[in-house]
Every structure is written in C-alpha cells, then in structure tokens.
C-alpha positions as CSV (number, residue, x, y, z in Angstrom):
1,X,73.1,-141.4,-27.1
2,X,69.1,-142.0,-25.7
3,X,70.6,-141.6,-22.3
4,X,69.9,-138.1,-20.6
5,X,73.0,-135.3,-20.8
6,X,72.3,-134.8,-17.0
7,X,73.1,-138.6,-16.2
8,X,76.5,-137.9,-17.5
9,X,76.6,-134.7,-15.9
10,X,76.4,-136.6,-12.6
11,X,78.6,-139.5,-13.7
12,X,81.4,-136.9,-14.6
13,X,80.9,-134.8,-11.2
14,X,80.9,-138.3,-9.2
15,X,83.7,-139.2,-10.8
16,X,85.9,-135.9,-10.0
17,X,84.6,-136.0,-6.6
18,X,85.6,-139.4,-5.9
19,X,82.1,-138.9,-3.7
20,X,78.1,-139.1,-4.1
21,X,78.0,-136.8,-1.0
22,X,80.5,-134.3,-2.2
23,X,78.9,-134.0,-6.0
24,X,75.4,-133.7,-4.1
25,X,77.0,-130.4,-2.5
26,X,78.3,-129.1,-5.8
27,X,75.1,-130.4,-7.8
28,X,73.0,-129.1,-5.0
29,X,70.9,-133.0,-5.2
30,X,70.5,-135.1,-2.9
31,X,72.2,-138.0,-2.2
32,X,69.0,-140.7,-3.0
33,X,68.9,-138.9,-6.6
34,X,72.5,-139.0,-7.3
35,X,72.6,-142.5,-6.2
36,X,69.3,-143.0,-8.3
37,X,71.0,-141.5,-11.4
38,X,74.4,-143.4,-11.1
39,X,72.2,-146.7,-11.3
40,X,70.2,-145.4,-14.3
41,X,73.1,-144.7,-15.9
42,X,74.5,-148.3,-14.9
43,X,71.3,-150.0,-16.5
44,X,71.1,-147.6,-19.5
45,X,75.0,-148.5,-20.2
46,X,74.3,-152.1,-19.2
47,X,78.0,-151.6,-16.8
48,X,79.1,-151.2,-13.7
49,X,80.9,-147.7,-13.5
50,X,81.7,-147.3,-10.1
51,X,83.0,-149.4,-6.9
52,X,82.4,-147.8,-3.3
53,X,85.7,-147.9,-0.9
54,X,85.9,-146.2,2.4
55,X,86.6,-143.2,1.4
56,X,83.5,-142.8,-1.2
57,X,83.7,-144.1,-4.4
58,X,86.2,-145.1,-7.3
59,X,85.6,-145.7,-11.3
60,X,85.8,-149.5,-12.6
61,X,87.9,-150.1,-15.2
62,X,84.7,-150.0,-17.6
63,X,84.0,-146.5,-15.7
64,X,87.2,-145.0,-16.1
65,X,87.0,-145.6,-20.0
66,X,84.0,-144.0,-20.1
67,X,85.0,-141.1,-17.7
68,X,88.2,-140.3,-20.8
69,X,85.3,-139.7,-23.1
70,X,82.6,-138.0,-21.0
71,X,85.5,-135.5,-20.0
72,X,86.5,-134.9,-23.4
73,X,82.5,-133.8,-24.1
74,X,82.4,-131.6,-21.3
75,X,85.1,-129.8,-21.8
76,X,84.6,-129.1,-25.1
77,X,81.0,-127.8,-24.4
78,X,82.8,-125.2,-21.7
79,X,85.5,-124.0,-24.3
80,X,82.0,-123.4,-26.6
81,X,80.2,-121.7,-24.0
82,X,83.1,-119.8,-23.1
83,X,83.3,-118.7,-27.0
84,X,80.1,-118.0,-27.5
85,X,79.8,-115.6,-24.1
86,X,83.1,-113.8,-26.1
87,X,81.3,-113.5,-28.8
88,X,78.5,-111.6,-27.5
89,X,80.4,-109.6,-24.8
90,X,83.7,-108.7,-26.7
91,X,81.8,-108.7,-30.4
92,X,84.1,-111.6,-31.7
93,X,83.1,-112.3,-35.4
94,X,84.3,-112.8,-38.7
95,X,84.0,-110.9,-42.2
96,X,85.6,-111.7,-45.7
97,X,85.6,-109.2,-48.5
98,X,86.3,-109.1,-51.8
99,X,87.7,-106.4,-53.6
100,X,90.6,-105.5,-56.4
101,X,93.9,-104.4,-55.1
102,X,93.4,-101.2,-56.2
103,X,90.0,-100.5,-54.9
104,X,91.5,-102.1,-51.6
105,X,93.8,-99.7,-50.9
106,X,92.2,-96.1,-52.1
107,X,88.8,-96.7,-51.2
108,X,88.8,-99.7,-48.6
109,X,91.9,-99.5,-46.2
110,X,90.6,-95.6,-44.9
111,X,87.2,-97.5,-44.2
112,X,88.6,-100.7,-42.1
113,X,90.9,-98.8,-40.2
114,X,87.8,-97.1,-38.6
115,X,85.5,-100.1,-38.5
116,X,88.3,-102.0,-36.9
117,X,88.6,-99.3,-34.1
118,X,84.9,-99.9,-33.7
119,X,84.9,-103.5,-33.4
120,X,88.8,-104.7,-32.4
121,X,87.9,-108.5,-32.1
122,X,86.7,-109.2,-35.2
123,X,88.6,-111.2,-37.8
124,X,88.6,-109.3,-41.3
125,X,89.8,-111.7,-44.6
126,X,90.5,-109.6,-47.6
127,X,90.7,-111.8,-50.9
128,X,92.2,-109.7,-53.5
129,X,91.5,-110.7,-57.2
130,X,89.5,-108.8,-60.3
131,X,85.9,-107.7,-60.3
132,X,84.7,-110.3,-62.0
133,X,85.7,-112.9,-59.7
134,X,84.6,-111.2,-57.0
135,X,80.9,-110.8,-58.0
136,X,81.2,-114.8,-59.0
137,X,82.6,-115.3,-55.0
138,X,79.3,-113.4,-54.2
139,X,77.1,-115.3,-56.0
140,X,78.4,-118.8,-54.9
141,X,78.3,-117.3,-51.1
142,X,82.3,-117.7,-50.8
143,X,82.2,-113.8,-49.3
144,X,80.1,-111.7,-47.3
145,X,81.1,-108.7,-49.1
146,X,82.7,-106.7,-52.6
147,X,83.6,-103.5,-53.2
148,X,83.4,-103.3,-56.9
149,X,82.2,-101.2,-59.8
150,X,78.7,-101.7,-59.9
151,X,77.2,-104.3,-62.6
152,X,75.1,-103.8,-65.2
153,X,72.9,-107.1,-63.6
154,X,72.1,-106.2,-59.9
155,X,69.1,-108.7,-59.9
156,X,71.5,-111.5,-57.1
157,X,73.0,-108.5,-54.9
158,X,72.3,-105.9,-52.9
159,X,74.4,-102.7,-52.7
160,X,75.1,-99.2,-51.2
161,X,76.7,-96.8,-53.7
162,X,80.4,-94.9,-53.0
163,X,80.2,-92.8,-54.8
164,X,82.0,-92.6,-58.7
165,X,85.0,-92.7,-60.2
166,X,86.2,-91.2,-63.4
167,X,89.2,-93.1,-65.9
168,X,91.3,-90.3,-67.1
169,X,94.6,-90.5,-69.5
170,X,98.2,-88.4,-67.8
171,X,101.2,-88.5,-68.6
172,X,104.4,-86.2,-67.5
173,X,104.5,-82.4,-69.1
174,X,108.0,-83.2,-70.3
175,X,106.3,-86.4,-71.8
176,X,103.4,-84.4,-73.8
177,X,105.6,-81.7,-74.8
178,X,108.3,-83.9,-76.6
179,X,105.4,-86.2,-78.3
180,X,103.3,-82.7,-79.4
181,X,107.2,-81.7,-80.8
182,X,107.3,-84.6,-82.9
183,X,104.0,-85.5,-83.6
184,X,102.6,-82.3,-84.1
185,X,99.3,-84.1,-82.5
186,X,96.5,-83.5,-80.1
187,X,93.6,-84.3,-78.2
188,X,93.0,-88.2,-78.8
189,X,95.4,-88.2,-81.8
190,X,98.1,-88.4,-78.9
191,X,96.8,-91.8,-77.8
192,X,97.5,-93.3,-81.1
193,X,100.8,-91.6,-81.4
194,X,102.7,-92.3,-78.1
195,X,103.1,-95.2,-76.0
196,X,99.4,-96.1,-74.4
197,X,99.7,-97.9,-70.7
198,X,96.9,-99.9,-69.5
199,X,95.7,-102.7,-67.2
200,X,96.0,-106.1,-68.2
201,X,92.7,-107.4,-70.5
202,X,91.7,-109.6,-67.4
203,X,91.0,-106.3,-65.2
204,X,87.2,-105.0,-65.4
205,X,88.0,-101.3,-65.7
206,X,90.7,-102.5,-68.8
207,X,87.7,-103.8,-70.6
208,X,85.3,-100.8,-69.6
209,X,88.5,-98.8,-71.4
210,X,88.9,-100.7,-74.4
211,X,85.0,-99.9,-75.1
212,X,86.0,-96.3,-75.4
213,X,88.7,-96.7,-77.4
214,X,87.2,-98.9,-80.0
215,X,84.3,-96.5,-79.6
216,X,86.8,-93.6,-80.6
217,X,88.7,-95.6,-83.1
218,X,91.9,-95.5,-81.1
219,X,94.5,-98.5,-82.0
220,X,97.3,-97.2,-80.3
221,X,100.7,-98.7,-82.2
222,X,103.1,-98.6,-78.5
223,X,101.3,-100.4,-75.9
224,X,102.3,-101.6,-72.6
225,X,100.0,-103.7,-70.2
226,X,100.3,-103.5,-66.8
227,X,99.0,-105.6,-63.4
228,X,98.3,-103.1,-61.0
229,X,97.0,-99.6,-60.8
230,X,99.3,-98.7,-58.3
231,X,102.5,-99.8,-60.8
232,X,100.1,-98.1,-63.6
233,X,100.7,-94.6,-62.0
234,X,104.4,-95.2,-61.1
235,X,105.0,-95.6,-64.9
236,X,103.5,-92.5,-65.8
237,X,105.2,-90.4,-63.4
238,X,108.9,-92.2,-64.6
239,X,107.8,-90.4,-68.1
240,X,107.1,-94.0,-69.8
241,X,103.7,-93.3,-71.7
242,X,99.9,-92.0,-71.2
243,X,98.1,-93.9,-68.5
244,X,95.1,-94.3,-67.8
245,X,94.3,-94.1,-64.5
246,X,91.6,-93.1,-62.2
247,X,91.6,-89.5,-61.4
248,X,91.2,-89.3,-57.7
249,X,93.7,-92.0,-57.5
250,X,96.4,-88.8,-58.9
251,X,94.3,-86.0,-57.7
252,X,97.8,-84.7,-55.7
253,X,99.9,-85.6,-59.0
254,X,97.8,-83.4,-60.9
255,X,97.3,-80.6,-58.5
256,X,101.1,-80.3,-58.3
257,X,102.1,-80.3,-61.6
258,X,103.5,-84.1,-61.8
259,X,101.3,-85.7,-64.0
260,X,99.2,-83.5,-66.6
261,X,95.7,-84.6,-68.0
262,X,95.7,-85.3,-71.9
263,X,92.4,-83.6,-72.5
264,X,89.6,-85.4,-74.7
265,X,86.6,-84.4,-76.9
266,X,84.4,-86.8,-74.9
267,X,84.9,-87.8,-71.3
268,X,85.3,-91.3,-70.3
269,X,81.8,-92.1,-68.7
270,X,81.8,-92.3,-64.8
271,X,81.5,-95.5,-62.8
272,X,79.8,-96.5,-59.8
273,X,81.3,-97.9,-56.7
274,X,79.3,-99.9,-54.8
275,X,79.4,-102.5,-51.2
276,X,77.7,-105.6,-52.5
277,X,76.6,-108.6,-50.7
278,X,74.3,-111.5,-52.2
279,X,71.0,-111.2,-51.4
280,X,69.6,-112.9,-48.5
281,X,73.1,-112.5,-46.4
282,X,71.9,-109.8,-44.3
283,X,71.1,-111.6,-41.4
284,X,75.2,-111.8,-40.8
285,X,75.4,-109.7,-37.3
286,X,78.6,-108.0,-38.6
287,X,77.8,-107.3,-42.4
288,X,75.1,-105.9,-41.1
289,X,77.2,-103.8,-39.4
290,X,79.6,-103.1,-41.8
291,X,76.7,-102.1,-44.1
292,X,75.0,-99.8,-41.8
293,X,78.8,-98.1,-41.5
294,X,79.6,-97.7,-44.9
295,X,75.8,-96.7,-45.5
C-alpha cells in the first residue's frame, strides 16, 4: 500500500498493452520511465511481474494474480468518477423525509411533484410514521427532513413555517339533524351525545385534541378510533359520527354541503406546520435546495 498509485497505473496499462512502447504512447512516457517504473514496482513487490517475448511483453504467473486485483481497483475508481461527474452534471442525489400520512398527501405530494420536475434524478425516500417519531428520526440524523406540526421545543431543529391548520368537528346534515331530534342538544353538548371519531392516541394531533376536550369537559360515551385521517373523513361522510378532522383537508365537503361544521363556543387553537431538519444538516446540496423551495 506504500507503493505509488501511478506504478500500478503503469503496471495495469503495460499489462493491457501487452507492450512498454504501446503504453508509452497511451501514457504519453517514455519508454526509459516506463521501463524504470515496471522495475520499481518489481523491487517494491519483491516479484517478477512481467516476462519479454517477441512480440513485447507478457504477465508471470505472480503478475497475472496481481493484474486480477489491480483491474478490479481501477475499474472501480472509473465507475466512481463516472458517478460523481453524474452527480454534478445530471444533479443525482438523495433526500429522505419524514412526515405523517396525512400531512404526506395534502400538504407534501403537491410540493414533490414540482421539486421532482426540477431535479428528475434525485432519489426521494418518504418514511411515513407519527409526528413524534419523526422529530426522534431528526434528532438521531436518520432523515434529512419532517414536515410536522411544529414543537413546543425547537432548540435541535431548524424550520420554515407552512403555514396553519385548524382541527374542526363535521359530520353529515342528516347526521346533526337526527341527533339534535333526539337529543334536543347543541354546540359541544353534541360531542358528548353522539358517536365522537378520532385518531388513534398514538397520533400527535389525537393528543393535541384530547387537551381540548378534557379542557371542555367532554367524555363522549360513543367513541370510535381511527388510523388515518384520510379513513377519518370517509366515516363522516358515510353518516357514522362527528369527526374531527382538519378543515382544509374538507374545505370542498363543506362548501358543497356534504359534511356540515358542528359549531363551538371556543375554537380549537390553530397549529403550525413547519419543514424541519436538525441543525447543523444544512450543508446537504439538495436539502438545501429543498429548503430554499419550500422557503
């Protein structure tokens, strides 16, 4: 491993040339210092690599084995140059965010499909799993990225805000009509009354919920827990319950009619959506550029 790269260089194009005078011409050396080299080599290695025949030269046995090996080197140091010029030229790259399922699809899909456009060579891993986890993943430097509501500790990330999102409870007009019938119930009365639908406890915007309700003193008696937002909203337009949902997430529900809004004394209080990476990461070419196009 002391011996000089360019020593093998010269062994390898000797070697392929089956020539000194033919890898002088592709070397542009001359003859004495490939000669010169190929003896270096020879002492360096304590072997005898090659044996001249009229026609130029041919590898020993002990030459050949090394030749296997040397090749093997070289190659792989052309496949990384080749890479790396990729890299640069075609912007080749790789990016893993975090994020829930549900921020995923309403607020993270419209982004990537533009981004992609931008930069169609890079390699984009999405893990899906809660909040929580997410800003753990950031912490140990598992991703380069989250898109979650932003934390009450910001001191190990940096972020750029997305604006806010507001948790509101629908349900279908036939469904608040018959429960108001028989209830004879309003406002946040008509929580504890009818069937409730919420995320699972394991969800961060479930346990941002379940402050308001204990807050309000709601213990609703019918309660149904469910995985996924997306599944959330399909409920409450079947007519099974109130959800509570996020309201630009059935901004089109509500505007036509399909879904109503269960009106309370006191709104939920807004959330913050932020793109967070752990500080210190910013030197990553392409969350860099992410950041600058989300910014």
């Amino acid at each position: 491993m002391d011996t000089n790269l360019s020593l093998y260089r010269i062994f390898y194009t000797v070697a392929q040339c089956g020539s000194i005078s033919a890898a002088a011409r592709r070397l542009y050396i001359s003859q004495p210092a490939i000669s010169k080299s190929i003896s270096s080599l020879e002492n360096e290695l304590q072997t005898h690599l090659f044996e001249r025949t009229s026609r130029g030269v041919s590898l020993t046995e002990e030459g050949l084995l090394l030749f296997h090996h040397v090749s093997d080197a070289f190659h792989s140091l052309e496949a990384g140059e080749a890479e790396l010029s990729r890299f640069r030229d075609m912007g080749l790259g790789h990016l893993t965010i975090g994020v829930s399922t549900t921020l995923c699809r309403y607020r993270l899909l419209p982004y990537l499909k533009t981004f992609i456009a931008q930069y169609p060579h890079i390699s984009i891993n999405i893990s899906c799993q809660s909040t929580n986890h997410t800003l753990d993943m950031l912490r140990d430097g598992s991703i380069d990225l989250g898109l979650v509501a932003k934390p009450e500790d910001t001191g190990h990330i940096s972020f750029v805000s997305q604006g806010r999102i507001e948790d509101v409870f629908v349900c279908t007009p036939s469904y608040l009509n018959n429960l108001q019938m028989r209830t004879q119930v309003s406002g946040l009365d008509l929580l504890n009354a009818g069937t409730l639908m919420l995320l699972d406890k394991a969800n961060a915007s479930r346990q941002f919920i379940d402050y308001f309700l204990e807050e309000n003193h709601i213990h609703a008696s019918n309660l149904i827990e469910i995985t996924t937002m997306d599944l959330l909203i399909e409920f409450a337009r079947t007519g099974l319950g109130i959800a509570c949902v996020i309201r630009d997430f059935v901004a089109d529900d509500l505007k036509s009619g399909l879904l109503v809004e269960i009106p309370t004394p006191q709104a939920i209080h807004p959330r913050e959506i932020v793109f967070a990476w752990k500080k210190g990461r910013s030197s990553h070419r392409f969350l860099n550029a992410f950041i600058d196009f989300v910014s």
